[in-house]
Biopython code that builds the backbone (N, CA, C, O; Angstrom):
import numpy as np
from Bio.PDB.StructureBuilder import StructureBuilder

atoms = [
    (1, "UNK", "N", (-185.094, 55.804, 97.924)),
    (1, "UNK", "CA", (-186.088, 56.357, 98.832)),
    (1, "UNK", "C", (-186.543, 57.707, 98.299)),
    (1, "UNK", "O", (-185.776, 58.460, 97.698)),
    (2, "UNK", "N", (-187.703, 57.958, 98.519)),
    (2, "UNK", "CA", (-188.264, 59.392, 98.132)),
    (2, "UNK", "C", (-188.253, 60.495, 99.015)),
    (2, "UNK", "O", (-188.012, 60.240, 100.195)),
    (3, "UNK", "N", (-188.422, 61.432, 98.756)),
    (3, "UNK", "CA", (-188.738, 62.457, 99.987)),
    (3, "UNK", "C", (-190.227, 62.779, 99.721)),
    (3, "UNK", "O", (-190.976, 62.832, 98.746)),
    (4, "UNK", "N", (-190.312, 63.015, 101.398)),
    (4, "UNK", "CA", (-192.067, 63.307, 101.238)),
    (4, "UNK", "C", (-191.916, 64.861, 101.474)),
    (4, "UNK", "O", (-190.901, 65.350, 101.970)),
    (5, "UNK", "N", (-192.971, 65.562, 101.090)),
    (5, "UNK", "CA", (-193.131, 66.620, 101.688)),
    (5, "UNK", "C", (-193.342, 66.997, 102.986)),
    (5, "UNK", "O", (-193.912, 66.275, 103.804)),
    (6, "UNK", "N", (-192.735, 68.540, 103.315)),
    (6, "UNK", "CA", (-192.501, 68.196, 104.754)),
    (6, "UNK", "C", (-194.117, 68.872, 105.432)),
    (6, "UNK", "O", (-194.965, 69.082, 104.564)),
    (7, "UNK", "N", (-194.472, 69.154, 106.709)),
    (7, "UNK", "CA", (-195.865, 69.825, 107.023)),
    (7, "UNK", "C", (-195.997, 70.903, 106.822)),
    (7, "UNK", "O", (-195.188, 71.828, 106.891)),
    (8, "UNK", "N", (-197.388, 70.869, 106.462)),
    (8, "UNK", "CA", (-197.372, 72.489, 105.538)),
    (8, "UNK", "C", (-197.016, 73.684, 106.886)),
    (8, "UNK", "O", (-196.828, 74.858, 106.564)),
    (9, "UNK", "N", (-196.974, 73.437, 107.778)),
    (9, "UNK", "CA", (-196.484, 74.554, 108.776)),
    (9, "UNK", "C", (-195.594, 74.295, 109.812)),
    (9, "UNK", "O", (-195.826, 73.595, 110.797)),
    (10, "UNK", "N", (-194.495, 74.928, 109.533)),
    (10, "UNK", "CA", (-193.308, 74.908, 110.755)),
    (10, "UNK", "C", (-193.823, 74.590, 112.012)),
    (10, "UNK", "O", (-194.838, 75.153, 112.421)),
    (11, "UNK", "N", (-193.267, 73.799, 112.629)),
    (11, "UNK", "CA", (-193.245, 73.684, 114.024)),
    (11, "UNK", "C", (-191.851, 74.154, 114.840)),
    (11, "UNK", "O", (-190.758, 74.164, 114.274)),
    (12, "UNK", "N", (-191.981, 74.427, 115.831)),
    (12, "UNK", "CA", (-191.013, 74.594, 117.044)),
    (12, "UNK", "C", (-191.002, 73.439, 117.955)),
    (12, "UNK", "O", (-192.001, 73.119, 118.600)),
    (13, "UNK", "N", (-189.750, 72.737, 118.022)),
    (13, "UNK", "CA", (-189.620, 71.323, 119.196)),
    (13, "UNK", "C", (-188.376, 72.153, 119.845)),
    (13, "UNK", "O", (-187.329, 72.581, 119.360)),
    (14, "UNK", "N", (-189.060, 72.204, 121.423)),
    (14, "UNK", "CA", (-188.125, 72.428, 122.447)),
    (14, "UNK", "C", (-187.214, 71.496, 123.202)),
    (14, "UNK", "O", (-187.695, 70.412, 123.532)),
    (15, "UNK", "N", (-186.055, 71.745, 123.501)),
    (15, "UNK", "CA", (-185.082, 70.702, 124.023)),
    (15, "UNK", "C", (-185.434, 69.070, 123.697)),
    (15, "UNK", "O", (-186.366, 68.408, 123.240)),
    (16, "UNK", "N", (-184.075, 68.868, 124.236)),
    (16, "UNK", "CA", (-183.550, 67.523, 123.694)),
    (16, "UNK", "C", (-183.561, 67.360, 121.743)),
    (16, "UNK", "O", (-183.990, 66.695, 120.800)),
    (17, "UNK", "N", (-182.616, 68.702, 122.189)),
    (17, "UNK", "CA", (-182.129, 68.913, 120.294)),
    (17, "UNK", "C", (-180.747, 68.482, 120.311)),
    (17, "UNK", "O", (-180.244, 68.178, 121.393)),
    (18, "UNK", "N", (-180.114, 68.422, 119.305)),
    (18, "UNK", "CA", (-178.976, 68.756, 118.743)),
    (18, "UNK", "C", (-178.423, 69.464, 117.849)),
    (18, "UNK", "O", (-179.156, 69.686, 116.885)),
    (19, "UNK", "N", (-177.222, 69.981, 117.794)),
    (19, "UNK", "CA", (-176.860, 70.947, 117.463)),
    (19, "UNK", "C", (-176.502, 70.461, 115.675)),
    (19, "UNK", "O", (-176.473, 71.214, 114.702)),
    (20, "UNK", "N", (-176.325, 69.340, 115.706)),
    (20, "UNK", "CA", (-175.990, 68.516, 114.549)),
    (20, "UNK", "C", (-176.701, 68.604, 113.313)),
    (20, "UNK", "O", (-177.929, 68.549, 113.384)),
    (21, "UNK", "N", (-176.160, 68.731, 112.186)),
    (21, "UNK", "CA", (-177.953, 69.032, 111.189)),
    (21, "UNK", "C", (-178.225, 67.714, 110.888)),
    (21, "UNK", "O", (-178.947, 67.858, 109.901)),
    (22, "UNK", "N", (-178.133, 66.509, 111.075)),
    (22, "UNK", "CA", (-178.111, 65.110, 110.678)),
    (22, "UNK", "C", (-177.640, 64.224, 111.809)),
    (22, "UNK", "O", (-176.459, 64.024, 112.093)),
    (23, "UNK", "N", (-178.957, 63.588, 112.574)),
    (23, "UNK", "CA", (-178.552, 63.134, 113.573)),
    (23, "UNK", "C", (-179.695, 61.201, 113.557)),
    (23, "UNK", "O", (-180.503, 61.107, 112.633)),
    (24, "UNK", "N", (-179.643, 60.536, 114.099)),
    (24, "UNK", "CA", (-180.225, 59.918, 113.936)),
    (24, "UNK", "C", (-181.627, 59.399, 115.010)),
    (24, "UNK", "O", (-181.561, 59.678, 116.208)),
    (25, "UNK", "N", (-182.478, 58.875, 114.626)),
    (25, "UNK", "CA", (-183.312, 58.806, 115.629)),
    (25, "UNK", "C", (-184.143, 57.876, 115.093)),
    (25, "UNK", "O", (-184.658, 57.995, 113.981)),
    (26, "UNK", "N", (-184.357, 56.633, 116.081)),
    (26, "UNK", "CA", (-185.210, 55.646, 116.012)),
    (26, "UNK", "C", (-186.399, 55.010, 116.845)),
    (26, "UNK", "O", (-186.212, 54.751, 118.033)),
    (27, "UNK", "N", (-187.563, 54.765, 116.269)),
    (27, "UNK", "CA", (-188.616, 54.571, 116.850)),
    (27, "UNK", "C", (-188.224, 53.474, 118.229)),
    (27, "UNK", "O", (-187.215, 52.770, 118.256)),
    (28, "UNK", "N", (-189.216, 53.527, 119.264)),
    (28, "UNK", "CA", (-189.095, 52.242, 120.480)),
    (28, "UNK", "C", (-187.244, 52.030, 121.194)),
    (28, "UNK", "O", (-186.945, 51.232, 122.083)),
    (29, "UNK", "N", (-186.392, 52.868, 120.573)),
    (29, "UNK", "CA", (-184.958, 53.307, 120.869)),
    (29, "UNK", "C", (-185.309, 54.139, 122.700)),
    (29, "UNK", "O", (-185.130, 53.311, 123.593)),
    (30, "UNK", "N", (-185.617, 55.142, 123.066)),
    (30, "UNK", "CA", (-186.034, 56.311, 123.805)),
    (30, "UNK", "C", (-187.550, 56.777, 123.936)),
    (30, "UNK", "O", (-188.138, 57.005, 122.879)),
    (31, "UNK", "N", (-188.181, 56.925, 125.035)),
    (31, "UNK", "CA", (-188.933, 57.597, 124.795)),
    (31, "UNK", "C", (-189.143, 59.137, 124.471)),
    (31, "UNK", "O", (-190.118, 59.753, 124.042)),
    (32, "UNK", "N", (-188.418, 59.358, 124.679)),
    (32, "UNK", "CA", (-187.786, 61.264, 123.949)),
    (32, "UNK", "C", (-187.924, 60.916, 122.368)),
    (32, "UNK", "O", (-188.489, 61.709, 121.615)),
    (33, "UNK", "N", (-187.477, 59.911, 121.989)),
    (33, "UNK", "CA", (-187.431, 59.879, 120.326)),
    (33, "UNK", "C", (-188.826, 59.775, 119.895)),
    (33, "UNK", "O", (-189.255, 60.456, 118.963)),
    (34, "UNK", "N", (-189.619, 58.859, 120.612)),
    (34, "UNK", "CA", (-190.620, 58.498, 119.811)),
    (34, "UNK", "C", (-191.983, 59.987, 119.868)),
    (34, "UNK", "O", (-192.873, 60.181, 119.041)),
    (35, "UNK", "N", (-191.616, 60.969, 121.389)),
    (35, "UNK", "CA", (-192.125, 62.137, 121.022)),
    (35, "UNK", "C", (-191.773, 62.838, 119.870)),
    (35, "UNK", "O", (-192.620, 63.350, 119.138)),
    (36, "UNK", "N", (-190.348, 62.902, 119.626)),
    (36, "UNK", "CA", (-189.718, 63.878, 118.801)),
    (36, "UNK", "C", (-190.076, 63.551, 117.117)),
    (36, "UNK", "O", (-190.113, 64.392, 116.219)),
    (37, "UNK", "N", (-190.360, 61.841, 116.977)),
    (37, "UNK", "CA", (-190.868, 61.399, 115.889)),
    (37, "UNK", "C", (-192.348, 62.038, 115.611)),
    (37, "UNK", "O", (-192.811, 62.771, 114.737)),
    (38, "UNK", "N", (-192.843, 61.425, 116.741)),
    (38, "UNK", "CA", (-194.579, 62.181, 116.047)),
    (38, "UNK", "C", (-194.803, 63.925, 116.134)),
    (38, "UNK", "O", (-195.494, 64.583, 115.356)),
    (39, "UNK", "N", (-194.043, 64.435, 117.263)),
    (39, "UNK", "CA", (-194.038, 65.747, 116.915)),
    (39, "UNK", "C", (-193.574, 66.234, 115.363)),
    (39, "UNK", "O", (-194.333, 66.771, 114.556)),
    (40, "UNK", "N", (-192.126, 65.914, 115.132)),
    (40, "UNK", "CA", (-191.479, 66.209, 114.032)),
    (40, "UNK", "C", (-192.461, 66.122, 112.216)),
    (40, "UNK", "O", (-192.567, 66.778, 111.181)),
    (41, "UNK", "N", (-193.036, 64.666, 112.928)),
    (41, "UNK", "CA", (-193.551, 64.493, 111.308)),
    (41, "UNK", "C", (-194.720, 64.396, 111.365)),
    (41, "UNK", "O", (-195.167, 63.807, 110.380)),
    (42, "UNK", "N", (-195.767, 64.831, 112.370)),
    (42, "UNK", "CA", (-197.015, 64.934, 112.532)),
    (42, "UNK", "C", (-197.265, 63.527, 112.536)),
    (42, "UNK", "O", (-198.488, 63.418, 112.446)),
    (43, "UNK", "N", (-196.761, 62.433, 112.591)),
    (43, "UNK", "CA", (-197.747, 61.362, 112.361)),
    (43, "UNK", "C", (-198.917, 61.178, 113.296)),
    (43, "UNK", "O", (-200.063, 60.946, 112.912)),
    (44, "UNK", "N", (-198.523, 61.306, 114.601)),
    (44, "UNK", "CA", (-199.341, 60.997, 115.081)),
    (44, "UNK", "C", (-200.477, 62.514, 115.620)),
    (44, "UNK", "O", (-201.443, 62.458, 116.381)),
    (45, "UNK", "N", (-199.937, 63.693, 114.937)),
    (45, "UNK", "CA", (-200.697, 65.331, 114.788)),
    (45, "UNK", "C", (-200.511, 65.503, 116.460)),
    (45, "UNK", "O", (-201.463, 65.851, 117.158)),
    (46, "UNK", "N", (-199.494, 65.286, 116.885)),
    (46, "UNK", "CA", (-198.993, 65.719, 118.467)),
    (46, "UNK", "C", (-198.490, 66.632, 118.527)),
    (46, "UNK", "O", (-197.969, 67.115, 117.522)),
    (47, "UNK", "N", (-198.431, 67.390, 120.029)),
    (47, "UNK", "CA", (-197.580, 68.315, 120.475)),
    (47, "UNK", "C", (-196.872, 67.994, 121.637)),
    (47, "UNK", "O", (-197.210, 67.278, 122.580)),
    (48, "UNK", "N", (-195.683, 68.718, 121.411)),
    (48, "UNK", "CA", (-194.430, 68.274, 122.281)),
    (48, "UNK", "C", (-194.905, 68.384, 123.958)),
    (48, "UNK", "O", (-195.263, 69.525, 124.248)),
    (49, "UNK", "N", (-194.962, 67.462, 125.019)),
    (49, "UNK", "CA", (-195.309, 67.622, 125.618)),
    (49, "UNK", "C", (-194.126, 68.419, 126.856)),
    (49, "UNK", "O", (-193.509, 67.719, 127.659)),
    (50, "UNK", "N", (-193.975, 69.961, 126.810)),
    (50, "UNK", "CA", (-193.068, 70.756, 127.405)),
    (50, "UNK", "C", (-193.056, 70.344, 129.127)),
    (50, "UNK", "O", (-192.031, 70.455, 129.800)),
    (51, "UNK", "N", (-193.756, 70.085, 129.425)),
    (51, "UNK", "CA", (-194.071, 69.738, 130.662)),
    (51, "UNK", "C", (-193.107, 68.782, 131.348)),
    (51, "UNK", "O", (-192.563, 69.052, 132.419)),
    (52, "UNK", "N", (-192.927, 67.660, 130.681)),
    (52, "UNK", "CA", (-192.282, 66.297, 130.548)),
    (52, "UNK", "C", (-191.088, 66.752, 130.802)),
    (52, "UNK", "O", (-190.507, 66.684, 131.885)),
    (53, "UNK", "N", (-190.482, 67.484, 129.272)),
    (53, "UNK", "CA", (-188.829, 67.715, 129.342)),
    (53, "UNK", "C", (-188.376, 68.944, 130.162)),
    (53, "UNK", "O", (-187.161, 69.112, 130.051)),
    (54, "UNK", "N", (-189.010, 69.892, 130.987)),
    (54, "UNK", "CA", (-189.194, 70.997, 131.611)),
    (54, "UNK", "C", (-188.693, 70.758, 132.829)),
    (54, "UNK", "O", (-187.974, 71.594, 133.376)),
    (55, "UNK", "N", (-189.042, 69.461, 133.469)),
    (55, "UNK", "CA", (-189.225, 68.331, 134.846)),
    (55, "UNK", "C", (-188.311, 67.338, 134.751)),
    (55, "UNK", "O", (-188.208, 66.529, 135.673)),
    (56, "UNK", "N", (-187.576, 67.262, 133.707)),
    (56, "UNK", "CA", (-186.600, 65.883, 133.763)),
    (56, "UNK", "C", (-185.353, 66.890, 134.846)),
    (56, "UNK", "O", (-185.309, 68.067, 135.202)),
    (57, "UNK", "N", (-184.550, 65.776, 135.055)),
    (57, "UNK", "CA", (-183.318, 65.794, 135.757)),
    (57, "UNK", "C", (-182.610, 67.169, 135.995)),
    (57, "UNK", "O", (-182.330, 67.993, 136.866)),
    (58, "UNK", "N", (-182.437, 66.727, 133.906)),
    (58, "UNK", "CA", (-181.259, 67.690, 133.176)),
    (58, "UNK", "C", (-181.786, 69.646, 133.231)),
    (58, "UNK", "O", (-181.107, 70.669, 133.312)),
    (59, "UNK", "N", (-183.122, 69.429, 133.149)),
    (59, "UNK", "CA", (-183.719, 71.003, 132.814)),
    (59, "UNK", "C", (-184.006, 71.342, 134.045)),
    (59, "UNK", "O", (-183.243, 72.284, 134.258)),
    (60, "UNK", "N", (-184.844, 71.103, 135.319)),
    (60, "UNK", "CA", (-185.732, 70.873, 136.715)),
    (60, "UNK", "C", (-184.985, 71.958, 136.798)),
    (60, "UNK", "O", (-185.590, 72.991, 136.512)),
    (61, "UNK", "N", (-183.543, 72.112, 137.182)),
    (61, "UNK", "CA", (-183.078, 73.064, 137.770)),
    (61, "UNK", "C", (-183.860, 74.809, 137.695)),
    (61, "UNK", "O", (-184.327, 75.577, 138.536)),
    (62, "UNK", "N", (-183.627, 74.841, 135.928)),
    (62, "UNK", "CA", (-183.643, 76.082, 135.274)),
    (62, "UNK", "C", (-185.392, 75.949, 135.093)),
    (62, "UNK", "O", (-186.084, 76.778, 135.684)),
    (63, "UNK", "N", (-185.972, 75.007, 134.357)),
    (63, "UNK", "CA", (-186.814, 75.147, 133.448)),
    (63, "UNK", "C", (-187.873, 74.749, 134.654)),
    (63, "UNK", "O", (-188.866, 75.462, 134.803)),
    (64, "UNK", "N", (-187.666, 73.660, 135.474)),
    (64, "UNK", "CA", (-188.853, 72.881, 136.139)),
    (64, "UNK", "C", (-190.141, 73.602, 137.080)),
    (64, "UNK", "O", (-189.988, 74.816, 137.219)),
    (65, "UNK", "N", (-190.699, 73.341, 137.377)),
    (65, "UNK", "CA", (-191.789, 73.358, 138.518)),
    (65, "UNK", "C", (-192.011, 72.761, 139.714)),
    (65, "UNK", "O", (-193.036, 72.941, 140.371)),
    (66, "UNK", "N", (-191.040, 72.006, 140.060)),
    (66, "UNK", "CA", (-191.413, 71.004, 140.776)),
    (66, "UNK", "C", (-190.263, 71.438, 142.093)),
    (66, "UNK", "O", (-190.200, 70.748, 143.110)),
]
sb = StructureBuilder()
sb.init_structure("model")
sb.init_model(0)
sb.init_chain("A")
sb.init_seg("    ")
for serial, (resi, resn, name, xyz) in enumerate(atoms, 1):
    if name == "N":
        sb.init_residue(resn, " ", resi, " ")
    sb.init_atom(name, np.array(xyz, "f"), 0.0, 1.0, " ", f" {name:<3s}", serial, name[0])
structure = sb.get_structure()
């Protein structure tokens, strides 16, 4: 396998990280993954939608709006 180059400009992806430097992640697996896929590698030139993970369960408390 090759490596591609990565995007010419850093991005920042907020939560639902890991602390791990090598973790795995697969397309149609989660819908958290398949953001974190097109955010991560631009495929699809998205941005993380903060809103979403801000409002889940786990964050609502601290992070949410609702």
């Amino acid at each position: 396998m090759k490596w591609e180059k990565a995007a010419p400009t850093p991005r920042r992806y907020y939560l639902y990280t890991s602390q791990d430097t090598v973790w795995p992640v697969g397309r149609n697996m989660r819908p958290e993954w398949d953001d974190l896929i097109a955010f991560a590698f631009a495929f699809d030139d998205k941005d993380q939608d903060i809103d979403y993970f801000r409002n889940l369960r786990f964050w609502a408390p601290r992070f949410g709006d609702r």
